[in-house]
C-alpha positions as CSV (number, residue, x, y, z in Angstrom):
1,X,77.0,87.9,25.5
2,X,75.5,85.2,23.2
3,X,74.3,83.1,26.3
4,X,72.8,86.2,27.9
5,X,70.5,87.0,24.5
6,X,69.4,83.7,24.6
7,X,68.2,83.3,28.1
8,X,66.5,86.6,27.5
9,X,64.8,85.6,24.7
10,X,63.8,82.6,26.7
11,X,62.5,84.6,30.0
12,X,59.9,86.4,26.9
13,X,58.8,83.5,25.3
14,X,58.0,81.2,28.2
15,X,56.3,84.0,29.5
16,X,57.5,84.1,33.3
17,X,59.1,86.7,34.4
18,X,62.1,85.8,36.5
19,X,64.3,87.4,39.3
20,X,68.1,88.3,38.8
21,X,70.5,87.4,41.8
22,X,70.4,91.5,42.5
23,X,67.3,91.5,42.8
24,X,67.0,88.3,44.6
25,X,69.7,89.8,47.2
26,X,68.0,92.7,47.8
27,X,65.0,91.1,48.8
28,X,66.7,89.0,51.2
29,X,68.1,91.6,52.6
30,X,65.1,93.7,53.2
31,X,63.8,90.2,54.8
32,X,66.0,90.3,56.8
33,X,65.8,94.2,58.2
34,X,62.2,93.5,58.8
35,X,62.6,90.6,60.4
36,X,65.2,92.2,62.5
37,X,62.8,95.0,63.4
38,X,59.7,92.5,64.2
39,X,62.1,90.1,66.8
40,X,62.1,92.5,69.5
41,X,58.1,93.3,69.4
42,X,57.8,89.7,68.9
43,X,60.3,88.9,71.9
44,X,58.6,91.6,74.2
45,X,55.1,90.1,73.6
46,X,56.5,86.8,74.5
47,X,57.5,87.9,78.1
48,X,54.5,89.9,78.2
49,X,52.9,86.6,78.4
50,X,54.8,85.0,80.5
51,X,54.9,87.5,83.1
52,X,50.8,87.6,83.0
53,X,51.2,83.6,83.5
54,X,53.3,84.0,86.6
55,X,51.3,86.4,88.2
56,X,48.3,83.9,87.7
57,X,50.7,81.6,89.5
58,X,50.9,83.3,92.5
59,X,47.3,84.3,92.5
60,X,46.6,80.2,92.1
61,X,49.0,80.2,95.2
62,X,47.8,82.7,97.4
63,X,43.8,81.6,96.6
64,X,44.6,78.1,98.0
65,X,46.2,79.3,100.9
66,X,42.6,81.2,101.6
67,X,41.1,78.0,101.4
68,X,43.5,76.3,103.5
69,X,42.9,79.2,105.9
70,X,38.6,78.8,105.8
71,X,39.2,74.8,106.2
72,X,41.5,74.9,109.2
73,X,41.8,78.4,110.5
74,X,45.2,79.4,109.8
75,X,47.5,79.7,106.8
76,X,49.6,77.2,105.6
77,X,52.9,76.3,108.1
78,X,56.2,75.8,106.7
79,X,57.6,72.1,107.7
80,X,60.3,70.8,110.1
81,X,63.0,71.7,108.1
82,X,65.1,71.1,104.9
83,X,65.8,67.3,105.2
84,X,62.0,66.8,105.7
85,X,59.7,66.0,102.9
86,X,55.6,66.5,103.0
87,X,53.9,63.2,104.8
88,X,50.0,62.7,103.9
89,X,49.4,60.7,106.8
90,X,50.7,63.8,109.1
91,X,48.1,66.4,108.8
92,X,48.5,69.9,108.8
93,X,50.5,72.5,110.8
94,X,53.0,71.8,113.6
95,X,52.6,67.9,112.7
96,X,53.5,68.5,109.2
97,X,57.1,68.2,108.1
98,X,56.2,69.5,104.3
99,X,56.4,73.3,104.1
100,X,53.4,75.6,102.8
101,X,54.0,74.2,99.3
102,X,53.4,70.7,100.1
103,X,49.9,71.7,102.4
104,X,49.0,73.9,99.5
105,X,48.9,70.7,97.2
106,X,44.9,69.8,98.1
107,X,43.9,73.1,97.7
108,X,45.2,73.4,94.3
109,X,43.5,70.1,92.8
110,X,46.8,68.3,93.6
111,X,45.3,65.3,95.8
112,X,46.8,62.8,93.5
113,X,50.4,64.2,94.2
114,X,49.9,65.5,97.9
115,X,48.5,61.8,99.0
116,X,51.1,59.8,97.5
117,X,52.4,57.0,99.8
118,X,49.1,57.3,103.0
119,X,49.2,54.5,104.5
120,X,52.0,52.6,103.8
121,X,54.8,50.7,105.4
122,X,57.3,52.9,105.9
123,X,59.8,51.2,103.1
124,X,57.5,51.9,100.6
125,X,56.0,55.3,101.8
126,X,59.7,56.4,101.5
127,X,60.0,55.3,97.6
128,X,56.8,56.7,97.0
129,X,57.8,60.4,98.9
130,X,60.9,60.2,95.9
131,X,57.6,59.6,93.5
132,X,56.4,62.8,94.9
133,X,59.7,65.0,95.0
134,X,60.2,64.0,91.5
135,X,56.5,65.0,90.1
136,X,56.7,68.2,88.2
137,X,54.0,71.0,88.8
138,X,54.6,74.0,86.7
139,X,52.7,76.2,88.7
140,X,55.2,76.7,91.3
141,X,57.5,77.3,87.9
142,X,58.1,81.0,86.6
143,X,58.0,80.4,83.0
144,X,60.1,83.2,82.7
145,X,63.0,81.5,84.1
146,X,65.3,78.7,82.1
147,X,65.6,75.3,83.8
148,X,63.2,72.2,82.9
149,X,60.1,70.4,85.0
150,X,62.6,68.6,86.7
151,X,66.3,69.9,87.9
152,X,69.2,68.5,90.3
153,X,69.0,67.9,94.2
154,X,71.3,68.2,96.3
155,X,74.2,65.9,97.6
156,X,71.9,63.3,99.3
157,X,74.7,63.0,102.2
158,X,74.0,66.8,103.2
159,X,70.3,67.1,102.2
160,X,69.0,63.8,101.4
161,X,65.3,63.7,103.4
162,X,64.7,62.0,106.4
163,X,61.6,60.4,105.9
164,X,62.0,59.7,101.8
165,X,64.1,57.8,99.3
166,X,66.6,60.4,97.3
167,X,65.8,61.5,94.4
168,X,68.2,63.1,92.2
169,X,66.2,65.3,90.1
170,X,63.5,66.9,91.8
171,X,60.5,69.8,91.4
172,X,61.7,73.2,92.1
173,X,59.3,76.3,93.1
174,X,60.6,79.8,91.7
175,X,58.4,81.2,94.1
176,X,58.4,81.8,98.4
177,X,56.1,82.3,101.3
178,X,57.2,85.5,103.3
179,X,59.1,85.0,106.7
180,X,59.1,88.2,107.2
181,X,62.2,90.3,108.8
182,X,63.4,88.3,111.6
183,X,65.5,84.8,110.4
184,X,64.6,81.9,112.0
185,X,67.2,79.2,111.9
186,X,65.5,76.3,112.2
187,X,67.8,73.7,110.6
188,X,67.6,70.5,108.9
189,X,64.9,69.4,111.8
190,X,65.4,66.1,114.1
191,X,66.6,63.1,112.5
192,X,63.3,60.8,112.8
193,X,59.8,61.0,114.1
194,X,60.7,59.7,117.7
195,X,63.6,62.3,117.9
196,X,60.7,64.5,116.9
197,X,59.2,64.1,120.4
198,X,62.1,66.0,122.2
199,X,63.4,68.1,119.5
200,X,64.7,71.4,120.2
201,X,62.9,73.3,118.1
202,X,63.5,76.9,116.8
203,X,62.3,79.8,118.8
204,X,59.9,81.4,116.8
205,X,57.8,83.7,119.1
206,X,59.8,86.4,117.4
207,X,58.6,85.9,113.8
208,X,57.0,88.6,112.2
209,X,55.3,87.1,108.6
210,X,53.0,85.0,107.6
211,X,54.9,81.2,107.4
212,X,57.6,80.0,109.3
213,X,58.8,76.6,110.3
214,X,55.6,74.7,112.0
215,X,53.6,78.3,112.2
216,X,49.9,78.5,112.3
217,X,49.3,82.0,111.6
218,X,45.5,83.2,112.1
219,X,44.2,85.8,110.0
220,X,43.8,88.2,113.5
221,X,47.2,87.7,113.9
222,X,47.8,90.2,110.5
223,X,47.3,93.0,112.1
224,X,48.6,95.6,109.9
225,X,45.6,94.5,107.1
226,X,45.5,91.5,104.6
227,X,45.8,94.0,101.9
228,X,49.3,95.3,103.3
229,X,51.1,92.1,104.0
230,X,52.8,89.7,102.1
231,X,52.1,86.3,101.6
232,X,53.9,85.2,98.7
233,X,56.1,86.3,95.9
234,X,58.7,85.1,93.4
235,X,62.2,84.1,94.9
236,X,65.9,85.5,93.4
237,X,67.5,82.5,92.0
238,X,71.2,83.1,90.7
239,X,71.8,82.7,87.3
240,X,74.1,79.9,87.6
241,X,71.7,78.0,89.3
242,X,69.5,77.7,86.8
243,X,68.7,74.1,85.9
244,X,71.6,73.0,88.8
245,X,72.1,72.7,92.3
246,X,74.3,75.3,92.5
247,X,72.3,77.7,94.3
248,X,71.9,76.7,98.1
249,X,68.2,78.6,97.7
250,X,66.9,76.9,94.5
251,X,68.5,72.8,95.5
252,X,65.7,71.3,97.3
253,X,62.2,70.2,96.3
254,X,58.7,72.3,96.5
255,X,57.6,69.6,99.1
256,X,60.4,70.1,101.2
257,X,59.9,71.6,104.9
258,X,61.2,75.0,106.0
259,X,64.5,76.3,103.8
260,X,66.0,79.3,101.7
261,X,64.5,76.8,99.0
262,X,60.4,77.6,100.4
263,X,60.9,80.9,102.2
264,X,62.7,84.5,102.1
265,X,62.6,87.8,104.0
266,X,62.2,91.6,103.5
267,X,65.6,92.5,105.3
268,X,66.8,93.7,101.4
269,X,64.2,94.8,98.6
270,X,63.8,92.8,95.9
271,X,66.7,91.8,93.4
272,X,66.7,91.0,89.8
273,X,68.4,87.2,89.0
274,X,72.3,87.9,88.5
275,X,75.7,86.3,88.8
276,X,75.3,86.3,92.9
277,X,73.1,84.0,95.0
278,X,71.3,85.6,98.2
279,X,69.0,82.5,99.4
280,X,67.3,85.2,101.6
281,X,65.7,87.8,99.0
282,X,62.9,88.3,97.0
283,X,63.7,88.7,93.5
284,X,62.8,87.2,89.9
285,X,64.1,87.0,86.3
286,X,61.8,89.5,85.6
287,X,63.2,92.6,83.8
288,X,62.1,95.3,86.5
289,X,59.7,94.3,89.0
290,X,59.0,90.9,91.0
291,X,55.2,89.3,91.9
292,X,54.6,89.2,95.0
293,X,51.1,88.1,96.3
294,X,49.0,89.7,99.7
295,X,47.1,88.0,102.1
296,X,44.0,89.5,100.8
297,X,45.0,87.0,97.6
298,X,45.9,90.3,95.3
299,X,49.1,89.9,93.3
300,X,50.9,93.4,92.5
301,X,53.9,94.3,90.9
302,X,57.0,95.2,93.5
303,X,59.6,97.2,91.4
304,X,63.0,96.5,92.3
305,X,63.6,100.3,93.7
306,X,60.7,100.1,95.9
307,X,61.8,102.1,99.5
308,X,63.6,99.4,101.7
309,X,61.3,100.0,104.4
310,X,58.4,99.9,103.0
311,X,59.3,96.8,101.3
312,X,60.3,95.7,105.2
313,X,57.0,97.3,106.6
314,X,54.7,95.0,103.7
315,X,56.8,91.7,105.2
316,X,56.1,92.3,108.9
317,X,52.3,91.2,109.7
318,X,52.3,93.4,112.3
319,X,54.6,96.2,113.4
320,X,51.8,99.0,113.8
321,X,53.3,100.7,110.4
322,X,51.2,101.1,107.7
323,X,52.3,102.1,104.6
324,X,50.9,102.5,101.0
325,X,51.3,99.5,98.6
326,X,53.5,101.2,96.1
């Protein structure tokens, strides 16, 4: 009782007030309600602004495939095939083992990265190719979704490139040109540029979207309107494939040819990231809608209950049937 007088009396006469442990936990606990109250707001403006940044992706996307398209008359093709990296010295379309990604590179003030290894012997154009896969470019990157710059490739016995030095870390793109709604199987592609000569490529006559493995779609070719076709959009990715190479559709590198990695179809609508990989679908991490981008360069929100048709109709560049962009 004594020591509780005195510290009283000392509280007066130094003249500042003081808090008692009550009164300190009640603050802290009021802290800690508000704080709890704020988080989501605070969480939900955070996405907010990462969704608007992977729209501008796509729209950064689609925009340099409209250039490519005014400077050589077609959109951008999709590669050889999976074990075939982007080669500068190769040009553009059905010479071009590097998918859409890759051809995109010039249009989107990437020279540095698109033109690594011109010109060189092949020993050290292959080491310099690894250079290249192993470059991060964060707008092919949702930054919704976890997983760094840089994230494992896969087994380089299966999918090591053909024309490039293995690298086992490589950049990833979260996002997909459209295929449209007939699969084209086209395989790893031939094993070197002679076996190129004679390869027995894919069929493809039956393709119905936009880019495809060596396509050269012409704007008079999108038939159904610019503003009702897809060009673009962000890829499903399963959640254990995040930042790993377990997901046979998120293992390769953006400058890769033709794969589940660089291209999807409409055959299911568009699925939110989950336990289960589908290297074929649209989809994003996105809470409940995926970007996907037009050939007109418009980027719109597709919710994940869109009509299964339509969402088929919107990937085909030319079945006759038009339909409203929901």
């Amino acid at each position: 009782m004594m020591a509780r007088t005195r510290f009283n009396e000392r509280r007066v006469v130094d003249g500042r007030p003081g808090f008692t442990i009550v009164e300190l936990l009640v603050v802290i606990v009021v802290f800690g309600i508000l704080v709890a109250l704020l988080m989501p707001a605070v969480q939900q403006a955070r996405e907010g602004a990462r969704r608007t940044q992977c729209r501008n992706n796509l729209k950064q996307l689609a925009l340099g495939a409209l250039n490519l398209e005014s400077s050589h008359r077609h959109l951008p093709s999709n590669g050889w095939g999976y074990r075939w990296v982007g080669d500068p010295d190769r040009g553009q379309a059905e010479n071009q083992p590097g998918g859409w990604a890759y051809n995109l590179l010039p249009f989107l003030e990437r020279h540095q990265i698109h033109d690594l290894g011109r010109g060189q012997p092949t020993a050290d154009k292959r080491k310099s190719l690894a250079t290249m896969l192993g470059t991060p470019i964060s707008l092919f990157r949702c930054p919704s979704r976890p997983g760094g710059p840089l994230d494992p490739a896969g087994e380089p016995d299966v999918n090591g490139p053909f024309n490039a030095d293995y690298a086992s870390h490589v950049a990833k793109t979260d996002y997909a040109c459209c295929e449209g709604d007939f699969v084209i199987r086209g395989g790893p592609g031939p094993i070197d540029l002679i076996a190129a000569q004679t390869h027995p490529w894919a069929d493809t006559r039956r393709a119905t979207g936009i880019c495809f493995q060596r396509s050269k779609v012409r704007m008079a070719e999108i038939t159904d309107g610019t503003s009702n076709t897809y060009l673009f959009g962000e890829k499903l990715v399963s959640v254990p494939g995040y930042g790993t190479k377990e997901d046979y559709g998120y293992d390769q590198s953006l400058c890769s040819g033709a794969d589940w990695d660089l291209n999807r179809w409409v055959l299911l609508t568009p699925i939110r990231d989950n336990e289960t990989s589908d290297p074929t679908s649209f989809g994003s991490v996105h809470a409940n809608a995926c970007h996907m981008a037009f050939c007109d360069g418009a980027v719109r929100s597709i919710n994940y209950a869109i009509d299964g048709e339509t969402h088929r109709r919107l990937g085909n560049r030319g079945d006759g049937e038009h339909v409203e962009v929901p």
